[in-house]
N, C-alpha and C positions, 0 to 999 in steps of 0.2 A: 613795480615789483613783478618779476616775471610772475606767471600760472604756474601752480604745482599741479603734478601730476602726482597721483596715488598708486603705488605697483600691484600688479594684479600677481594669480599666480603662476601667469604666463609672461608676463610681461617686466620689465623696470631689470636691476641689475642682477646676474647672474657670473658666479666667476666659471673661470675656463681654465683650468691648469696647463700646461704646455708637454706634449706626450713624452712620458720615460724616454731616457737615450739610452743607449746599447749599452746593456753593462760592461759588455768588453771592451769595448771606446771608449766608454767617457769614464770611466773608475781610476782615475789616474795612481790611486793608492794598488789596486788591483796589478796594474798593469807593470807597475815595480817590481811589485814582488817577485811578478814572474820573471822577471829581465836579473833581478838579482840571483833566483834558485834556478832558472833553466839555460842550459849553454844558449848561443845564438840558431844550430842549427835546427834544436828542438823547439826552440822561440819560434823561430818562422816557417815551422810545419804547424804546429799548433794554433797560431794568432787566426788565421782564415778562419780554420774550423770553430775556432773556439767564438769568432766573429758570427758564424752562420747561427749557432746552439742559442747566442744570446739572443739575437732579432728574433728566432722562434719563440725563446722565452718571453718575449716582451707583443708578442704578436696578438690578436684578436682570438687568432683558433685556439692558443694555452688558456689565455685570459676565457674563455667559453669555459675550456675543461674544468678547471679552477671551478668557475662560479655553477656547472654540476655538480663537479666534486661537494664542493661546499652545500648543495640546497638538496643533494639526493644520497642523504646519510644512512649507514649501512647497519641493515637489519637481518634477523635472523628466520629461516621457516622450517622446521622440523617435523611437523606434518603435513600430509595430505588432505584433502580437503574430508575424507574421511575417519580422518584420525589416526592413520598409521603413522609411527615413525617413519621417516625415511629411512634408506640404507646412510645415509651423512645429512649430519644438518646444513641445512643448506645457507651461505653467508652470502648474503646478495649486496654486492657493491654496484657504486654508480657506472656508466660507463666514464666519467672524464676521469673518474680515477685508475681503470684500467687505461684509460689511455694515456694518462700524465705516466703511468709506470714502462709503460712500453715504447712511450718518447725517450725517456732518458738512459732508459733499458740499452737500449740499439744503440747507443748515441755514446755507449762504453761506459758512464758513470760507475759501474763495479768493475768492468773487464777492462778497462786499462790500466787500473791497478794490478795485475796479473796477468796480462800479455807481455812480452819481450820488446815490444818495439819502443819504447822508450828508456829502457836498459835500469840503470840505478836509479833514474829522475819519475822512473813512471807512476807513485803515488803523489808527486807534488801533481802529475800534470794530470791526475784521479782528481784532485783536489781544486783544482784551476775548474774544470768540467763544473764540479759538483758546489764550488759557491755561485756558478751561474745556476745553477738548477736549482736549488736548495729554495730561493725566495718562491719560484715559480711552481713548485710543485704538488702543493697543497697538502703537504708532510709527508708525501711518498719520499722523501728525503729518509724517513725511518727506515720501514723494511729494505731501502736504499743499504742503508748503512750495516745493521746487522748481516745481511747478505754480502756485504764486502768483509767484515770480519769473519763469517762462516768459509770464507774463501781463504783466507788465511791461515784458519784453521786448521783444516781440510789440507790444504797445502803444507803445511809441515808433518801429516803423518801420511804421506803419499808414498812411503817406502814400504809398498805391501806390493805382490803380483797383481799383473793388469788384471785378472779377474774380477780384481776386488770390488767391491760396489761404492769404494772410496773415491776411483776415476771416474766412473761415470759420475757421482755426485760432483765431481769436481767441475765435471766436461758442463754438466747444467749451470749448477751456481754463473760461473764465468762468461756465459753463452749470452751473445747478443741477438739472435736470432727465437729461440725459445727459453728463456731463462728461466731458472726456479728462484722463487725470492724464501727468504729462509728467515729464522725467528731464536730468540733464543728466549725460554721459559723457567724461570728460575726461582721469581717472586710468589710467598705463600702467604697464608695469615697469618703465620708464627712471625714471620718479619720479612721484611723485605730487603735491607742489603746485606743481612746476617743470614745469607744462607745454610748456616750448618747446622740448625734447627730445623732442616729439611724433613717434608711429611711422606716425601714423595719415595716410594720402596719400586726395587729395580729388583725380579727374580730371574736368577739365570733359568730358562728352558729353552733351547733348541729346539727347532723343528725336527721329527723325526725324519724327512726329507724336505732339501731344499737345492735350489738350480745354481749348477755348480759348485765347486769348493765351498764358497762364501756365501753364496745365497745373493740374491737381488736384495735392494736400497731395503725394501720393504719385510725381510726375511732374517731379520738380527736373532741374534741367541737368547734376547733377554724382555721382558714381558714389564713395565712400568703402571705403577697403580698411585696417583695420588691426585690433589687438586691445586691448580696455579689459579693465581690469585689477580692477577695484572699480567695478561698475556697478549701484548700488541705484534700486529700482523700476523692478525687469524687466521686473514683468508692467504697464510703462505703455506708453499710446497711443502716442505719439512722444517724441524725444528729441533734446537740445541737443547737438551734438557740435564736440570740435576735430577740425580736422584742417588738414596742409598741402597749400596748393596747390604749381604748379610754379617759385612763387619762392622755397620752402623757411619761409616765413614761414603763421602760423597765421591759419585763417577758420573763423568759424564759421557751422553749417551746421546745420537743424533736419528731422529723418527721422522719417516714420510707421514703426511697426514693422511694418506690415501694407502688402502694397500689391493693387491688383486685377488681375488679368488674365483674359483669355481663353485658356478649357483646349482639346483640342484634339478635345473636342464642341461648342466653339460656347458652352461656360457660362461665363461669367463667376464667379470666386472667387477670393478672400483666400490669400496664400500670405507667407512671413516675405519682409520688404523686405531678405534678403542678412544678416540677423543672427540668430546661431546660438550658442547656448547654453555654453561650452565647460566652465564646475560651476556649481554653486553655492557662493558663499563658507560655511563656517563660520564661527560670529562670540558674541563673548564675549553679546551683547548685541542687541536688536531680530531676533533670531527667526525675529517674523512676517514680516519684511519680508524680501522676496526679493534677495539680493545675489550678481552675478554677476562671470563674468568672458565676455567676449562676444570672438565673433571676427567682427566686421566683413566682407563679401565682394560687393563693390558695393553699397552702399546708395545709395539712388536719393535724393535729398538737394536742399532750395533752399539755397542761400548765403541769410544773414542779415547784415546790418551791412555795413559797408565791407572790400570784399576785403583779405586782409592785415593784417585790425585784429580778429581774433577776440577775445583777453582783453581787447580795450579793450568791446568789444559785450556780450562775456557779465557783464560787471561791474554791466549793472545788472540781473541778473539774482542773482547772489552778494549783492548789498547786500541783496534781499529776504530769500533765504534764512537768511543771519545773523541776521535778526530772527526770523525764527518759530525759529532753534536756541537763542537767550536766551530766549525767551519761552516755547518747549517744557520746556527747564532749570527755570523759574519754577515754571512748573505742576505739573509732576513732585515740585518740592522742595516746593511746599505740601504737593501729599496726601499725602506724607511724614511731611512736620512734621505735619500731623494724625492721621496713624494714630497717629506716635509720641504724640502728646498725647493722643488718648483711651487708649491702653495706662495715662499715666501716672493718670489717673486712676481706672480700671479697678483699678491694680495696687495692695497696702500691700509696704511692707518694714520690717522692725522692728517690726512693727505700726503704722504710719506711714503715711499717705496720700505718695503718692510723687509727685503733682502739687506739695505742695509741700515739697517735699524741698528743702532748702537749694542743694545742691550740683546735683542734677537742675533743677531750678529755674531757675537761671543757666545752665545748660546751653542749655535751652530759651530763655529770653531772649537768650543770644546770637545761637542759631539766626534770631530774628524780627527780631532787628538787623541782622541779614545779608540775610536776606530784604527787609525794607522798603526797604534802600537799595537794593539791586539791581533791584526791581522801579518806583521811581526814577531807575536811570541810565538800565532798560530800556523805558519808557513814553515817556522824554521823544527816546529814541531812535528811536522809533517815530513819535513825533509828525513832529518833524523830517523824518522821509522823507515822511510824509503833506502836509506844507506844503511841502517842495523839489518836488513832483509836482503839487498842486492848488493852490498857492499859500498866504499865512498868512494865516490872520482878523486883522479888524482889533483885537478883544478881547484879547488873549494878555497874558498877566504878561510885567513888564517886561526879565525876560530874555532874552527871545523878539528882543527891541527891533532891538537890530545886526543879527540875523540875517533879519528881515523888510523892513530896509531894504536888505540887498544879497545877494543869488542865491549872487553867489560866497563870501562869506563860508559863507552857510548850508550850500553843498554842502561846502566846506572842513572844516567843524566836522562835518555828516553821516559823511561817511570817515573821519574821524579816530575820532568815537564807536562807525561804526557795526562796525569791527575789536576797537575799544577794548572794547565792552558785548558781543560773543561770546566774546574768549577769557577774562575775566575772570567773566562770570556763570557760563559752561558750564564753566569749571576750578571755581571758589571751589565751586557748586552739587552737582560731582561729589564734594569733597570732605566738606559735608555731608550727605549722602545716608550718610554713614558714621555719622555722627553720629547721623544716626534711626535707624540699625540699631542702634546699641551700645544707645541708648535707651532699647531692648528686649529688651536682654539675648539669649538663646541663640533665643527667638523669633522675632525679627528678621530672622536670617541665614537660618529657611528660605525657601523658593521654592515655592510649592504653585504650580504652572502654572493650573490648575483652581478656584484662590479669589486672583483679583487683588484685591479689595476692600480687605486690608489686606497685600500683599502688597509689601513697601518694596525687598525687594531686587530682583521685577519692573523696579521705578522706577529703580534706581539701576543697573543693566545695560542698562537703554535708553538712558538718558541719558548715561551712558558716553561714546557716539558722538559728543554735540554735540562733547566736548572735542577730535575728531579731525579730524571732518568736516567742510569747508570752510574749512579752517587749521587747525593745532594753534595753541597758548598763544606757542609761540615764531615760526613762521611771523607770525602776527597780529599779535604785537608789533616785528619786522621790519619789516611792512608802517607799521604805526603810526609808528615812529620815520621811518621814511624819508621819510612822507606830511609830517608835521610841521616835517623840517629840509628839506624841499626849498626855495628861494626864500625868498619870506617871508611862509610860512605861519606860521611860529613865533610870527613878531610880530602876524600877524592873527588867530591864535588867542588868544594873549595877552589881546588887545583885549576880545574877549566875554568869554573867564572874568574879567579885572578888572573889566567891567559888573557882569557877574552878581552879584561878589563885594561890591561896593559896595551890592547892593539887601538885602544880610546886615542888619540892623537889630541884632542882638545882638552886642552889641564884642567879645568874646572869642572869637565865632566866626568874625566878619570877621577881625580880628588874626591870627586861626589861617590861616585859610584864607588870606589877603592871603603872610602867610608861606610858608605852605607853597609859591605857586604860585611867589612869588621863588627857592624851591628849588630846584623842581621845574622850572622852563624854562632854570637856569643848567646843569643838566646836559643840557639838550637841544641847551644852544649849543655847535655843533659848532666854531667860530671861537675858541674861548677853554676845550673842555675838551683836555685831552693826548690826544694820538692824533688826535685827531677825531671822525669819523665811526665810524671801528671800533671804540672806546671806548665812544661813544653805543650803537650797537649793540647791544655786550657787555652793557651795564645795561637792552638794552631792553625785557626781561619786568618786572624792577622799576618804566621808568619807565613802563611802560602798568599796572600796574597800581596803583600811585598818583596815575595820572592820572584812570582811575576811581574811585577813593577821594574824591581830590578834588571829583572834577565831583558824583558822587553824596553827599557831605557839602555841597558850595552847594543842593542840590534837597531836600536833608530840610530847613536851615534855612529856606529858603523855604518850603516847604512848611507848616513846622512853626507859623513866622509870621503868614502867609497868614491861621488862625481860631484860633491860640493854643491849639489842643490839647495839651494836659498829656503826652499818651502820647506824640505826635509832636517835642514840645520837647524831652521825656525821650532819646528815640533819635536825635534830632538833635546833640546834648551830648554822648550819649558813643560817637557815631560822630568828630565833628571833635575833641573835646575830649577824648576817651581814646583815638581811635586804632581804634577798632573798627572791623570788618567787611570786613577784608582780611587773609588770611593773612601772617603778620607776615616766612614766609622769601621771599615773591614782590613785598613792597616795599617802597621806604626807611624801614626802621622810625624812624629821626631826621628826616623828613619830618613821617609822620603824626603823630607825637608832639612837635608842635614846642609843643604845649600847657604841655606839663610845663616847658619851659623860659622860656618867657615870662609864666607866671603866678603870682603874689603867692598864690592863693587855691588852694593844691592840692584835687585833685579825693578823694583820699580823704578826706575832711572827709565825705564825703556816704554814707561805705558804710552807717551807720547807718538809712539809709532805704532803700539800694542793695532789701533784699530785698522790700521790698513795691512797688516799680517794676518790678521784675523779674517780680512778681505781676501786676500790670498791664496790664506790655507783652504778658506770654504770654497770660494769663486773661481781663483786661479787666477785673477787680478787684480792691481791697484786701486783702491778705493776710490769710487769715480768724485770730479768734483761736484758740489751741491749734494753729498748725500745728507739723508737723513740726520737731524739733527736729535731723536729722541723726545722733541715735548715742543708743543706748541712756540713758534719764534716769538711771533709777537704778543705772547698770553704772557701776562704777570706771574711771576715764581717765586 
């Protein structure tokens, strides 16, 4: 009998995972999508660069930033060592986190969304950027995103003279060289996604002199007095605020944090514009990211939008933001799904390669079936804000069709998707993130702050937030039912998805889906279900999230059709035709499965190939021969 050797804690076996590959490269689900939303010659100005952003993402100097970001968390100092106030309190961030913001800063993540050089495609290809960055940036992905909705903004009430202090904010926001990152504050203790119980009073006074017509960024008419309650990205430039005027009804109003004055030698300096620190939140989740609770005390402030119409005004700024919080989720959940997939082939169990473990295996193809639809409903969601803003190419697959023919339509179907594709990706997303921890067994669940590289529960405590932040699952789907039965949007929705549904070339899938949507919009009829309306309501997480189900099962089989790819047919099939890729307690499980009941050819018929698809979908090849067998060969069973 050989000598055992006993492992010390330097010695005996340690595994070695095999390093990240380029998420540009190797994301084959990634790398669709763009080839389906971007022409070829935007394709191949894009791919290099977008090639170069990923290797930095995946490189030693981010992976440093990150594990500052994460172990040098941001605090506040308001006094001197004497006891004076400051003139501003002072928020001291790490350095990796100013430098994670000014990597992705420069690198366009806000400003190509709002440059010209990508014409009507330029927020998809905001969005291409932004799911490489999103895993790597240790939630600077947030002030990320509200700073590209304050661009938004801002950009649709740009019909003022250049005086105005509305272009130079514009020129900042946008600016890849010095940018200002922007915030919007809106959350109090009275509530949080009901803002019209707002505490926050806005008086109008003008300065008795101010520079020029309009006064600089910092010289608005109107003076803000109240306390925000959950105010993330503290340490930004400016920020979007409610507040009411003296008709009791909400306006919104956009304030530098900083304002200048003359001290009382005659110097001119920076002192806080009346906004004062009063903690910092603790938070299960995002860390780096500075999250406060602020007390308001004249903020010197421009009204934005039509006095009295604030949540009608800041709304196009929320439609941005929900896209970069699905598309953050997206990205999070790959490097996920890849850490966990190189563990599995790193790891044996039984002596067994564990990549293709029968039961691990499906595990992991589930995951990618989940993922490729959702990144699916979230691209085309994307797309749509990009052509409702710069108008649609004449080229677009035929779905596109209704939508490019009428404004109102497409903005109809935008709101509806674009509430529908955040609470549905950023819940479904947070719930996988579990899945790649267990994955990995007892490994998985530690946190090392100091090694983000393969660090999944990093990922899955940032991403946490999208589920909260900017609606919860139920809030969104609230909003969704309501947007739907209002008027007769139901039937003008209707109208595109049965387009869509009719460009299905494969009968079983049309069938399916034709059905399901007869399903699916008779519970949305408020006129013919009991109760009505409060009814509708009550099922409204269920029906937003099989509204996504649906929309995103018409975009695989499109898709799938489009060049008859094998992998993409495969996941198109047993997303509409088994029902996959929606958590089964969050929607009509006799909807999605309306398969099983209208088909002569049941789908288990096909489990016998089931595992080498499954090999496919996850690996990108044929199940090798000798894999894994799942349980001991020669052990009695």
């Amino acid at each position: 009998m050989p000598s055992l050797t006993p492992s010390t804690a330097d010695e005996g076996y340690f595994l070695t995972l095999p390093p990240l590959g380029n998420p540009a490269e190797t994301d084959a689900v990634y790398q669709r999508m763009l080839e389906w939303h971007l022409p070829p010659h935007i394709l191949s100005t894009v791919k290099p660069r977008l090639s170069q952003f990923a290797a930095e993402a995946i490189s030693d100097q981010v992976n440093a930033w990150i594990g500052n970001a994460e172990t040098q968390q941001p605090y506040v100092k308001s006094r001197n060592v004497w006891g004076a106030r400051y003139d501003r309190d002072r928020l001291v961030t790490s350095e990796g986190w100013k430098k994670l913001g000014k990597w992705g800063l420069s690198n366009g993540i806000v400003a190509i969304g709002y440059e010209d050089t990508f014409g009507q495609h330029r927020r998809i290809v905001q969005h291409a950027f932004n799911y490489i960055y999103s895993a790597a940036s240790a939630a600077y992905s947030c002030p990320v995103s509200m700073t590209s909705g304050a661009c938004r903004l801002v950009r649709h009430h740009l019909e003022v003279p250049q005086d105005h202090p509305f272009h130079y904010l514009y020129s900042r926001l946008t600016s890849r060289d010095e940018p200002w990152i922007s915030a919007q504050w809106m959350t109090e203790r009275v509530g949080g996604s009901d803002v019209r119980n707002s505490e926050t009073v806005a008086v109008y006074s003008p300065l008795p002199s101010k520079t020029g017509q309009f006064g600089r960024i910092d010289e608005g008419d109107y003076l803000l007095s109240g306390f925000k309650f959950f105010s993330s990205a503290t340490d930004c430039n400016v920020a979007f605020i409610l507040a009411k005027t003296e008709s009791g009804e909400l306006s919104l109003f956009v304030a530098p944090t900083l304002k200048r004055i003359v001290d009382d030698n005659g110097k001119e300096k920076e002192v806080t514009n009346g906004i004062h620190i009063h903690r910092l939140k603790n938070k299960f989740g995002t860390k780096e990211l500075p999250t406060a609770e602020l007390e308001l005390r004249d903020v010197r402030a421009h009204i934005i939008g039509p006095k009295d119409r604030g949540i009608a005004t800041v709304a196009l700024l929320l439609n941005v933001t929900r896209t970069h919080n699905f598309i953050t989720a997206l990205s999070c959940l790959r490097r996920a799904m890849e850490i966990a997939k190189g563990f599995a082939r790193a790891r044996t169990t039984i002596d067994q390669p564990l990549w293709t473990f029968p039961m691990h295996l499906r595990t992991l193809a589930q995951m990618e079936v989940k993922h490729r639809g959702w990144m699916h409903l979230a691209f085309f969601t994307t797309s749509l804000l990009s052509y409702a803003d710069h108008g649609f190419p004449s080229d677009l697959p035929s779905h596109y069709k209704p939508l490019a023919e009428s404004t109102e339509l497409a903005t109809l179907v935008l709101r509806a998707l674009t509430s529908t594709s955040k609470a549905v990706i950023c819940k479904s997303a947070t719930l996988a993130f579990q899945e790649c921890q267990e994955a990995m067994g007892g490994v998985g669940y530690i946190d090392e702050p100091e090694e983000p590289e393969f660090n999944v529960s990093r990922l899955w405590r940032d991403t946490s937030s999208n589920a909260v932040w900017e609606g919860t699952s139920n809030v969104l789907a609230s909003e969704t039912v309501r947007h739907l039965t209002r008027g007769g949007n139901l039937k003008a929705f209707g109208r595109w998805i049965q387009h869509s549904i009719v460009q299905v070339r494969n009968p079983a899938s049309q069938e399916t889906l034709r059905k399901a949507w007869e399903a699916l919009s008779a519970k949305l009829d408020t006129t013919t279900v009991a109760v009505g309306l409060p009814s509708v309501l009550a099922n409204g997480r269920q029906i937003m999230f099989t509204l996504a189900w649906l929309v995103s099962g018409i975009l695989l089989a499109l898709d799938a059709q489009r060049d008859g790819n094998v992998v993409a047919n495969e996941v198109a099939g047993r997303w509409v035709l088994e029902g996959e890729g929606i958590p089964q307690e969050f929607c009509f499980a006799d909807i999605i499965h309306l398969y099983w009941k209208i088909s002569s050819n049941p789908v288990q018929a096909r489990e016998i190939e089931r595992r080498n698809w499954d090999c496919r979908i996850v690996w990108g090849v044929d199940l090798p021969r000798g894999a894994s067998a799942g349980y001991r060969v020669q052990a009695k069973i």
